[in-house]
C-alpha positions as a Markdown table, in Angstrom:
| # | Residue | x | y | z |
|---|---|---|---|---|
| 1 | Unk | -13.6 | -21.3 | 5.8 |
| 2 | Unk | -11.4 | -22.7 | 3.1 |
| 3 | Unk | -7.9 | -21.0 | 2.8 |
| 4 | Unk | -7.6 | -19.4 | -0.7 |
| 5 | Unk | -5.7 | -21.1 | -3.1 |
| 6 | Unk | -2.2 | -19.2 | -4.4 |
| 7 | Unk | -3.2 | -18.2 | -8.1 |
| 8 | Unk | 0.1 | -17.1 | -9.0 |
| 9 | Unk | 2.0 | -19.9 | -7.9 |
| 10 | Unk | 0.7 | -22.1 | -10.0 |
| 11 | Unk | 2.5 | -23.0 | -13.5 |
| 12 | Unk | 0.4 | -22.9 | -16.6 |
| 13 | Unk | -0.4 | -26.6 | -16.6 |
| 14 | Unk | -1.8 | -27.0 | -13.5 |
| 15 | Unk | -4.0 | -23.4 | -13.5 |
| 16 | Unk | -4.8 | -25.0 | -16.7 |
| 17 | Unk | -6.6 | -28.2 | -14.6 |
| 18 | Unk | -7.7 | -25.5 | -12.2 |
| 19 | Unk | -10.0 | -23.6 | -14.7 |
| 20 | Unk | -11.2 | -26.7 | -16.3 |
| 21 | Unk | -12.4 | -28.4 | -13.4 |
| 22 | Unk | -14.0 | -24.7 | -12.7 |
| 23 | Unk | -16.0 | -25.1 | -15.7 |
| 24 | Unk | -13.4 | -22.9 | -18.2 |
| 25 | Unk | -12.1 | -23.0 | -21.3 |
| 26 | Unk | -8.2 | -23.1 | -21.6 |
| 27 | Unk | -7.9 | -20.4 | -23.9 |
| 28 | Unk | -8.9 | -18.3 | -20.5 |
| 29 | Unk | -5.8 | -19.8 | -18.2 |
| 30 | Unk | -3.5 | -18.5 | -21.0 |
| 31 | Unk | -5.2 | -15.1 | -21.2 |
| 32 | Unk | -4.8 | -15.0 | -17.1 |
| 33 | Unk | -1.8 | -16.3 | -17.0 |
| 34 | Unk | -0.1 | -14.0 | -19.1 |
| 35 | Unk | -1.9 | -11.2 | -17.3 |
| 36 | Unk | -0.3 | -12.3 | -14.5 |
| 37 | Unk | 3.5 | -13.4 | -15.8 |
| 38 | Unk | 3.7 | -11.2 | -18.7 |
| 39 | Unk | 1.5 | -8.1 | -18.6 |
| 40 | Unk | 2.4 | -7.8 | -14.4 |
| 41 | Unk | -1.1 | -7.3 | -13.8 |
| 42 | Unk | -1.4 | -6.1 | -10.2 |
| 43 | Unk | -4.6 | -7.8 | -9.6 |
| 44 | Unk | -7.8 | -9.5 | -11.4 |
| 45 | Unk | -9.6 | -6.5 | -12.6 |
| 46 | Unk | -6.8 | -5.3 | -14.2 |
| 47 | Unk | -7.6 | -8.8 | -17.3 |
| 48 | Unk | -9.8 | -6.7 | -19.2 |
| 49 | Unk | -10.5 | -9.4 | -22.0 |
| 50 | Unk | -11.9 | -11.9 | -19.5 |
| 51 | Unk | -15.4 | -12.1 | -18.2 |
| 52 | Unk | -16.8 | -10.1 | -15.5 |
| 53 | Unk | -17.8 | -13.2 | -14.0 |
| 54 | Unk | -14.9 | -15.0 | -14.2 |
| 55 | Unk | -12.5 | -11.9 | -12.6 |
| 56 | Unk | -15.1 | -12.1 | -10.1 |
| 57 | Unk | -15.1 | -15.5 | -8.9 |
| 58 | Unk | -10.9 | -15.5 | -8.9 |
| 59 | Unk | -11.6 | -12.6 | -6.6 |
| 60 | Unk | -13.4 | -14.9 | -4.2 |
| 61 | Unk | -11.5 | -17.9 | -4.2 |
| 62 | Unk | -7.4 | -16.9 | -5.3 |
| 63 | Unk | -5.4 | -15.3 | -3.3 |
| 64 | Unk | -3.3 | -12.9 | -5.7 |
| 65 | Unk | 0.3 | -12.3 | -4.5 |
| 66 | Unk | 1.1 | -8.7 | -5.0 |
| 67 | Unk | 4.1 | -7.6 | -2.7 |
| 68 | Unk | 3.9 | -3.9 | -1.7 |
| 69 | Unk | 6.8 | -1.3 | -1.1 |
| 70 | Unk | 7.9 | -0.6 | 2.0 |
| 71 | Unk | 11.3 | 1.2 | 1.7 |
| 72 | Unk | 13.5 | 1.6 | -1.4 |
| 73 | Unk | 17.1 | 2.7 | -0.7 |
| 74 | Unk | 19.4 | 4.0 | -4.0 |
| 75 | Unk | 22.6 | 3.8 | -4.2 |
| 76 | Unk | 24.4 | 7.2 | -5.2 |
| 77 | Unk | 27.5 | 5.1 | -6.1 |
| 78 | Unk | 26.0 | 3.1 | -9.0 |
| 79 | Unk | 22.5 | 3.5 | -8.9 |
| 80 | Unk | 22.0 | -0.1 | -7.3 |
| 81 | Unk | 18.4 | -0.1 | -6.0 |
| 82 | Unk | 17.5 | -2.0 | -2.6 |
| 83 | Unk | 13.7 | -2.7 | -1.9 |
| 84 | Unk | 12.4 | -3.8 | 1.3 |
| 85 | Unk | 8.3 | -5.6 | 0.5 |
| 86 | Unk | 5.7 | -6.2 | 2.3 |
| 87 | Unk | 3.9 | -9.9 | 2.6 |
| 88 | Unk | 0.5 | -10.4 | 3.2 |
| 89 | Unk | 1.4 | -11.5 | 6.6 |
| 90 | Unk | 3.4 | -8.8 | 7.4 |
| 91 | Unk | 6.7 | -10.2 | 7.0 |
| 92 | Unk | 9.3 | -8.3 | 4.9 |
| 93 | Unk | 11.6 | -9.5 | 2.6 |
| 94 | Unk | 14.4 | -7.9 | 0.4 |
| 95 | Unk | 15.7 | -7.5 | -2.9 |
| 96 | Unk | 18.3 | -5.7 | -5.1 |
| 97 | Unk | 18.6 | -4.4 | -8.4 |
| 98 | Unk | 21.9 | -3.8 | -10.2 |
| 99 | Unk | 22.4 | -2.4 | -13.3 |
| 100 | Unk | 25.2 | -3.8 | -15.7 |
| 101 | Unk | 26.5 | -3.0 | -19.0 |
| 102 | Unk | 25.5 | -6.6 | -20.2 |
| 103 | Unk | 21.9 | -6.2 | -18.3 |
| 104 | Unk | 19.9 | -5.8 | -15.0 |
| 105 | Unk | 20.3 | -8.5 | -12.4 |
| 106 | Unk | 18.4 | -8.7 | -9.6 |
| 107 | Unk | 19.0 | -10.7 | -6.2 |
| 108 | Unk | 15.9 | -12.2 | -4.8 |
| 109 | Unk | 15.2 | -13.9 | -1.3 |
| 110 | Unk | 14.1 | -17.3 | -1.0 |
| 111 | Unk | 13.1 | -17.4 | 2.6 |
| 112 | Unk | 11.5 | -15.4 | 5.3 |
| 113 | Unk | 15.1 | -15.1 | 7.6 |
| 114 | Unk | 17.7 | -18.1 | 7.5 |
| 115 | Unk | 18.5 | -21.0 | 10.1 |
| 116 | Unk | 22.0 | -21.8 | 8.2 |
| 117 | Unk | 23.7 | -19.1 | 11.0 |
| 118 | Unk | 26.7 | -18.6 | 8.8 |
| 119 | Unk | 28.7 | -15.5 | 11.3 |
| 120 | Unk | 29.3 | -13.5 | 8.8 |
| 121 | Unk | 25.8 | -13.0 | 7.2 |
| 122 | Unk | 22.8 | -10.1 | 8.6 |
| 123 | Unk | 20.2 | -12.5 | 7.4 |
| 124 | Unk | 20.7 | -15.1 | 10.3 |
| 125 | Unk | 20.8 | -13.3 | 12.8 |
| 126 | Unk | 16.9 | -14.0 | 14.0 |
| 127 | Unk | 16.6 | -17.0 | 12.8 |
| 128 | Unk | 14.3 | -18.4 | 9.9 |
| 129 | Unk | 10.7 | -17.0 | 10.0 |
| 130 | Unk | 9.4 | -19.3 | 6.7 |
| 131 | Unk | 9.6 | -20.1 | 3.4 |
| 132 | Unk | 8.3 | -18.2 | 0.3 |
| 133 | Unk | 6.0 | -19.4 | -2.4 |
| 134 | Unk | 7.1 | -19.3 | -5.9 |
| 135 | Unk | 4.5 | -16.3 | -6.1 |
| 136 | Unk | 6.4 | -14.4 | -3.4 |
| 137 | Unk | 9.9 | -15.0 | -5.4 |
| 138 | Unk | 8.8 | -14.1 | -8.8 |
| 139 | Unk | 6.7 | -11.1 | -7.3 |
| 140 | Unk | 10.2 | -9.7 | -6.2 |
| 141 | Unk | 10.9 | -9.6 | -9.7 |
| 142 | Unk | 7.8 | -8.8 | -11.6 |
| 143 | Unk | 7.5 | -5.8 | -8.6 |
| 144 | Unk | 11.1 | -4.2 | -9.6 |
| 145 | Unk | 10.4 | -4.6 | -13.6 |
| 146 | Unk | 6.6 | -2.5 | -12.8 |
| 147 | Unk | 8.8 | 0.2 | -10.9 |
| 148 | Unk | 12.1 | 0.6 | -12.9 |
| 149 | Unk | 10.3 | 0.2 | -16.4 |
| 150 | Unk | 12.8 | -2.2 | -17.2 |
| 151 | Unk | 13.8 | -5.5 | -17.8 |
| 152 | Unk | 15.2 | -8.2 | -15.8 |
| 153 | Unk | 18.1 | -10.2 | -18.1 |
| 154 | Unk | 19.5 | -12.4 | -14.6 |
| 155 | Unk | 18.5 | -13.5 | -11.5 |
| 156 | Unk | 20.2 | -15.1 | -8.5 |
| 157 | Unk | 18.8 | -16.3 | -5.7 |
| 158 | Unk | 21.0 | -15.2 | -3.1 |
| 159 | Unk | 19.3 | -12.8 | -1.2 |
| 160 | Unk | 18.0 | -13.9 | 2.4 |
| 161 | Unk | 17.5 | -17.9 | 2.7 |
| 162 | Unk | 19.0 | -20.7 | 1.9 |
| 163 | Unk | 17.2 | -21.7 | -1.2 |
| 164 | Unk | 17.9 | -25.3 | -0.8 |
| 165 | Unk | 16.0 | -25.4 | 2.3 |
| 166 | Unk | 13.2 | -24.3 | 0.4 |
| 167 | Unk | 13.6 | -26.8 | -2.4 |
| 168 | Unk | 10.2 | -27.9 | -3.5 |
| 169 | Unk | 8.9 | -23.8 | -4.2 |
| 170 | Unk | 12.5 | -23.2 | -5.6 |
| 171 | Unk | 12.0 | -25.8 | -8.2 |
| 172 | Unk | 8.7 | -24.4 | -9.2 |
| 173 | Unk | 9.5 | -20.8 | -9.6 |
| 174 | Unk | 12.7 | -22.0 | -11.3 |
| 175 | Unk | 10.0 | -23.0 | -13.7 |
| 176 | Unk | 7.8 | -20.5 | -14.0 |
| 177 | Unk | 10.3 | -18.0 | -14.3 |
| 178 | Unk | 11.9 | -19.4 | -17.2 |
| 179 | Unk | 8.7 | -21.0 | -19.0 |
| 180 | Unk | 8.4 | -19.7 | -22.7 |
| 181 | Unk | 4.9 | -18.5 | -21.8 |
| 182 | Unk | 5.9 | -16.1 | -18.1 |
| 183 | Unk | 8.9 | -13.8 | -18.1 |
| 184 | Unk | 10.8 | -16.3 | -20.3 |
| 185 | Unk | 14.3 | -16.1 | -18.4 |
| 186 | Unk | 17.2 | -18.1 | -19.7 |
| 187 | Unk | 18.4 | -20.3 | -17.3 |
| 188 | Unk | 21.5 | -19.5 | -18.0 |
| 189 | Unk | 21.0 | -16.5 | -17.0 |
| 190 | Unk | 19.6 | -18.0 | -13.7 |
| 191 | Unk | 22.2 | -18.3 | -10.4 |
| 192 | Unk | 21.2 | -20.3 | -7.4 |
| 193 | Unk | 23.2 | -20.3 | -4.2 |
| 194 | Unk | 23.7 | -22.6 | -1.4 |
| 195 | Unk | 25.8 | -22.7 | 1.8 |
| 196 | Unk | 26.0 | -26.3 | 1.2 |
| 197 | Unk | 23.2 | -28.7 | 1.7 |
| 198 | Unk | 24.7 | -31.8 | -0.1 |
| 199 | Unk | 21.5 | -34.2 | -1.1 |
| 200 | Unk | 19.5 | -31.1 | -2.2 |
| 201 | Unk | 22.7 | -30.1 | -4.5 |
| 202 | Unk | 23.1 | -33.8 | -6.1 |
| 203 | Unk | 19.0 | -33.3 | -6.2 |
| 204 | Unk | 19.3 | -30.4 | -8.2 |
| 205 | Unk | 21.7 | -32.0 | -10.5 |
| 206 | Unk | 19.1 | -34.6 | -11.4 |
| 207 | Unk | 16.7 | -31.8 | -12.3 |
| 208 | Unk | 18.9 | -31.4 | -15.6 |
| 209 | Unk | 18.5 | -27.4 | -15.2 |
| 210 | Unk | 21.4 | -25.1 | -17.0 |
| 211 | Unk | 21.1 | -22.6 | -14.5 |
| 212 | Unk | 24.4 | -21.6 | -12.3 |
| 213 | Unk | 24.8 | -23.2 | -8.9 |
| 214 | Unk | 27.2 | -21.2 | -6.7 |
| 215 | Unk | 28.7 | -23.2 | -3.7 |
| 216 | Unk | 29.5 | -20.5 | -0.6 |
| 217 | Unk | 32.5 | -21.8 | 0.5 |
| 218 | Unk | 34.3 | -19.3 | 2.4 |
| 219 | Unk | 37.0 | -21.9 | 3.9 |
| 220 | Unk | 39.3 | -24.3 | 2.2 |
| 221 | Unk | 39.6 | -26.4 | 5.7 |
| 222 | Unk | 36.8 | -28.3 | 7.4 |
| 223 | Unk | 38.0 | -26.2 | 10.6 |
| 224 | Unk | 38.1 | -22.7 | 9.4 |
| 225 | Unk | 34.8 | -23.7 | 7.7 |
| 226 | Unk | 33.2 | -25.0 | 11.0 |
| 227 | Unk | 34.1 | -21.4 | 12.3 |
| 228 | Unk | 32.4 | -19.6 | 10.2 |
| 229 | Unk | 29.1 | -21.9 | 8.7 |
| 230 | Unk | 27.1 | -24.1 | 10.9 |
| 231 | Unk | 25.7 | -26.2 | 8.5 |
| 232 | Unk | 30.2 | -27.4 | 7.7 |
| 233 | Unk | 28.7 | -29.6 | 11.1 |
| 234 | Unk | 26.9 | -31.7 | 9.3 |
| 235 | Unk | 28.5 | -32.3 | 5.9 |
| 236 | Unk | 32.5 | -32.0 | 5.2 |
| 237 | Unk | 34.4 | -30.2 | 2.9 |
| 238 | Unk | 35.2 | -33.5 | 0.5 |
| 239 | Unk | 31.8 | -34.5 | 0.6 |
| 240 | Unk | 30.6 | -31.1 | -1.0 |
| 241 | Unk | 33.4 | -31.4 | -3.7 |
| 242 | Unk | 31.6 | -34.7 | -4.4 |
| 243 | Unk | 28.7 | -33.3 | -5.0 |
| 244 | Unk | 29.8 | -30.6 | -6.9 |
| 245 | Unk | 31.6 | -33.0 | -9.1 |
| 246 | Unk | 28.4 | -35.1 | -9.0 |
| 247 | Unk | 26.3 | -31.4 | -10.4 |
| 248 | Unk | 29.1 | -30.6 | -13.0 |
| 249 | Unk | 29.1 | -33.8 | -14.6 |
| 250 | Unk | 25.1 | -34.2 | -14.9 |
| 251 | Unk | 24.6 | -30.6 | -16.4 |
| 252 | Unk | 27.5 | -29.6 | -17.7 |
| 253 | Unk | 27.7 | -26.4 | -15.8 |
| 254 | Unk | 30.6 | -25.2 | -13.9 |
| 255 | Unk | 30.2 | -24.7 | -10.6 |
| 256 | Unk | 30.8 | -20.7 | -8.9 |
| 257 | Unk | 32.7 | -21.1 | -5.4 |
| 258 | Unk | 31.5 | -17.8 | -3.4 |
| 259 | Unk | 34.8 | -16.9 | -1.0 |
| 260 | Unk | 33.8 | -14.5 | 1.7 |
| 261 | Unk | 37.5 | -12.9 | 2.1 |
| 262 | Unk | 37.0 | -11.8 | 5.7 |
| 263 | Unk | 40.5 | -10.0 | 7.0 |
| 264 | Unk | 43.2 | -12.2 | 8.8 |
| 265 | Unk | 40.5 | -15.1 | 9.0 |
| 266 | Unk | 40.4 | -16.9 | 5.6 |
| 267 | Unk | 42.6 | -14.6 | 2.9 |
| 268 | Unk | 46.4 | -15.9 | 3.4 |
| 269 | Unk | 48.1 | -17.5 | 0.4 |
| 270 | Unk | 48.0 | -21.3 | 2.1 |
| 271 | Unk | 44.4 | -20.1 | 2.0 |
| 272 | Unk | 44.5 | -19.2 | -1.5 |
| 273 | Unk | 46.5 | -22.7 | -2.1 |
| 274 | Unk | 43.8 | -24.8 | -0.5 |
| 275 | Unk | 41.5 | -23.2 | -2.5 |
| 276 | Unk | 43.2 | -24.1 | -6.0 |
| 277 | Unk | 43.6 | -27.4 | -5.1 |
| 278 | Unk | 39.3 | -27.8 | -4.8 |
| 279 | Unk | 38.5 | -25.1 | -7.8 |
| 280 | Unk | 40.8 | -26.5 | -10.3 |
| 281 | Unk | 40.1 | -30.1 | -10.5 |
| 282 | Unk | 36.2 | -29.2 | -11.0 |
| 283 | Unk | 37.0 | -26.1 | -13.3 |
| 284 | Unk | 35.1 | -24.2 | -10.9 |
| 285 | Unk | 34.9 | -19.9 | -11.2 |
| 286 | Unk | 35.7 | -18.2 | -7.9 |
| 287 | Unk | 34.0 | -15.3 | -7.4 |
| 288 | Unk | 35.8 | -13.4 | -3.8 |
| 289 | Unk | 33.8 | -10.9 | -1.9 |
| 290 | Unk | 35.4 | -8.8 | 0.2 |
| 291 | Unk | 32.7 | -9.5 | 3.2 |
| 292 | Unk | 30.5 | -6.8 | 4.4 |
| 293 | Unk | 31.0 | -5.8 | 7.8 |
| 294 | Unk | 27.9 | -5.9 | 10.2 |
| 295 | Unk | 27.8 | -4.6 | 13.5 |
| 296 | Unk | 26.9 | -7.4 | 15.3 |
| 297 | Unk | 29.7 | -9.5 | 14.1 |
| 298 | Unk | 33.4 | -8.3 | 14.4 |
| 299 | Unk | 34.4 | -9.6 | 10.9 |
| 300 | Unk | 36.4 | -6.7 | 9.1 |
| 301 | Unk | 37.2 | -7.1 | 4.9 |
| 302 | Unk | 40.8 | -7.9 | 4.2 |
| 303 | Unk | 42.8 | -5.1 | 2.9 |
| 304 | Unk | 42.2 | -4.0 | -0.7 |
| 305 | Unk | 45.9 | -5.0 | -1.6 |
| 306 | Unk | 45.7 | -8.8 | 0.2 |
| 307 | Unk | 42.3 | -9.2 | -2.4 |
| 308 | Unk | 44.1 | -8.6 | -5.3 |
| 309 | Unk | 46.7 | -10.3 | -4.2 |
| 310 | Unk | 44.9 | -13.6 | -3.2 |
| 311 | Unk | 43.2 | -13.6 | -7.1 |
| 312 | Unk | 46.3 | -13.4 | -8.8 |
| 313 | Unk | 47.6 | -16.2 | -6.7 |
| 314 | Unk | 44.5 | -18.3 | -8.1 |
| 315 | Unk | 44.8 | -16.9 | -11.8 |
| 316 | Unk | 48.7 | -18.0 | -12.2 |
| 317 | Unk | 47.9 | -21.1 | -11.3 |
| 318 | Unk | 44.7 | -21.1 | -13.8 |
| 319 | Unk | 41.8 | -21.0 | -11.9 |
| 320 | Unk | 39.4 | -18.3 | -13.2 |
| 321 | Unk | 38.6 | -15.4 | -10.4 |
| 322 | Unk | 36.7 | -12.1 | -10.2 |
| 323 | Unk | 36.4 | -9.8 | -7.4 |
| 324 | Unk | 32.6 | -8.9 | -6.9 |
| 325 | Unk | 32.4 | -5.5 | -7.7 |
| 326 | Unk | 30.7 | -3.9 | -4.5 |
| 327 | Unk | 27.2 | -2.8 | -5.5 |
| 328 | Unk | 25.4 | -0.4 | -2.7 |
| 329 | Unk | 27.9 | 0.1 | -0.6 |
| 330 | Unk | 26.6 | 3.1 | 0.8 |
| 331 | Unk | 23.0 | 2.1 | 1.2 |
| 332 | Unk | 22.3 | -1.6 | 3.6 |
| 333 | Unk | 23.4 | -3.3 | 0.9 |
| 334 | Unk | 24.6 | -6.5 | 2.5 |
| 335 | Unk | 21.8 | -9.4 | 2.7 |
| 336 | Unk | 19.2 | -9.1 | 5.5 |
| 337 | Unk | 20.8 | -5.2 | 6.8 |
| 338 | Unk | 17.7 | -3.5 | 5.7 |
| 339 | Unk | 15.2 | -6.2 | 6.9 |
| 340 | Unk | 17.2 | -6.2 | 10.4 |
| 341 | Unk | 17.3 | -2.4 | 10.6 |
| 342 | Unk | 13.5 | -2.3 | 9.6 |
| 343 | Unk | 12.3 | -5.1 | 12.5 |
| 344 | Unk | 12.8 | -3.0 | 16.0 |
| 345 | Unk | 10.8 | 0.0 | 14.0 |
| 346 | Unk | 8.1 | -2.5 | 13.4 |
């Protein structure tokens, strides 16, 4: 038996070929694929204005990506949502949704776990299960927008996964998420991490996208780094600046260095000086994150006053920092702490 094709995953182009070579006009891929990127339909017999026939016969040979709800934890803090789904397989992935003043965000995961093993991070703890289709990435998001009523204004893909490693579905749903005829996303308004995979960054570059690409650096020495990411193994310190330099200079875009401040670890000022002298020359934003503890690491946040500290040491000397404000604190909202606390129970 022939495994069903992924409907959803496919841009409008190519269901466009798909439906043709089925015998369709293309005024009926349009129709569907706003059903399915637009409207949010949760399945085929929700398209009421196409043929019984035709909903029929998708039935039978699509497979429609429709994640299901599993666990949704609220923050009583800031109302920050965190939602654990379902996959058809049985895996479970999670999301968040935040709620600005200038919009909702939401943080997506790319990947089924993570094989980067960075020490600090929940989400690697068990290793990388698989990747996810561009269905199963924008279902994330169409799933939160059916629930809250709302709309999505930004998107970063910094939930579980390294997105990089899952580059050729990344680039698609980059795509279809921002295509003029799906949710219509600006890429600006579009952040992609990566702990640092140095062709797929100066890859991305050549893809000529104005979305944000935020490094996470969390070390300003190829030792310190080493400590705390695997994957500062395989490529060093100078060669990532070179390929940020290589990304700023094709697109245009500044580059966001993530910085982890993890307590007597990586937050003294020759810290903050080393990290000055790689943000500055590339114009880059620093965004710090006082890290999130998780029990099975013994990495503590530095102390509230050593933070504030550290960015004003990187203002005076004119880089731009924020401190992320801490959304969910008092729900699992670290990446991969609700998806770890849900696998013994399954």
């Amino acid at each position: 038996m022939n495994e069903k094709k992924d409907i959803k995953s496919m841009p409008l182009s190519v269901l466009m070929e798909e439906l043709a070579a089925a015998g369709e006009k293309p005024f009926h891929a349009k129709q569907m694929y706003q059903w399915m990127h637009v409207k949010l339909a949760g399945g085929f017999e929700e398209m009421t204005d196409l043929s019984r026939n035709l909903r029929e016969k998708c039935e039978r040979e699509y497979e429609y990506t429709k994640l299901t709800v599993v666990e949704v934890q609220e923050s009583k803090i800031d109302g920050t949502k965190k939602f654990l789904f379902g996959l058809a397989d049985g895996n479970v992935v999670e999301s968040v949704w935040m709620k600005y003043r200038h919009g909702n965000s939401v943080c997506i995961s790319s990947q089924v776990g993570c094989r980067m093993g960075c020490r600090f991070c929940a989400s690697t703890l068990d290793g990388l299960e698989r990747n996810l289709r561009p269905s199963e990435m924008l279902d994330q998001i169409y799933s939160i927008q059916r629930i809250t009523g709302e709309r999505v204004s930004n998107v970063v893909v910094m939930g579980t996964g390294e997105p990089m490693d899952n580059y050729e579905n990344l680039m698609v749903f980059l795509r279809m998420l921002t295509d003029e005829n799906g949710l219509n996303i600006s890429q600006r308004n579009v952040t992609v991490s990566t702990c640092g995979l140095v062709p797929r960054m100066k890859q991305l570059a050549e893809e000529k996208l104005q979305i944000t690409l935020a490094l996470s650096l969390h070390a300003v020495s190829d030792e310190k780094r080493r400590q705390l990411m695997p994957i500062a193994e395989r490529y060093s310190i100078r060669e990532l600046m070179e390929a940020c330099a290589y990304y700023f200079e094709k697109t245009g875009r500044r580059i966001t260095f993530e910085y982890s401040l993890v307590g007597g670890v990586n937050d003294t000022d020759k810290d903050a000086e080393g990290l000055i002298a790689l943000a500055k020359p590339l114009h880059c934003h620093v965004n710090l994150i006082p890290v999130n503890p998780i029990k099975e690491r013994d990495y503590v946040q530095s102390k509230n006053g050593r933070v504030q500290a550290f960015r004003e040491k990187l203002e005076r000397a004119g880089v731009a920092a924020t401190v992320r404000r801490e959304m969910g604190r008092d729900i699992d909202g670290a990446c991969g702490q609700l998806r770890r606390r849900h696998l013994p129970r399954k």
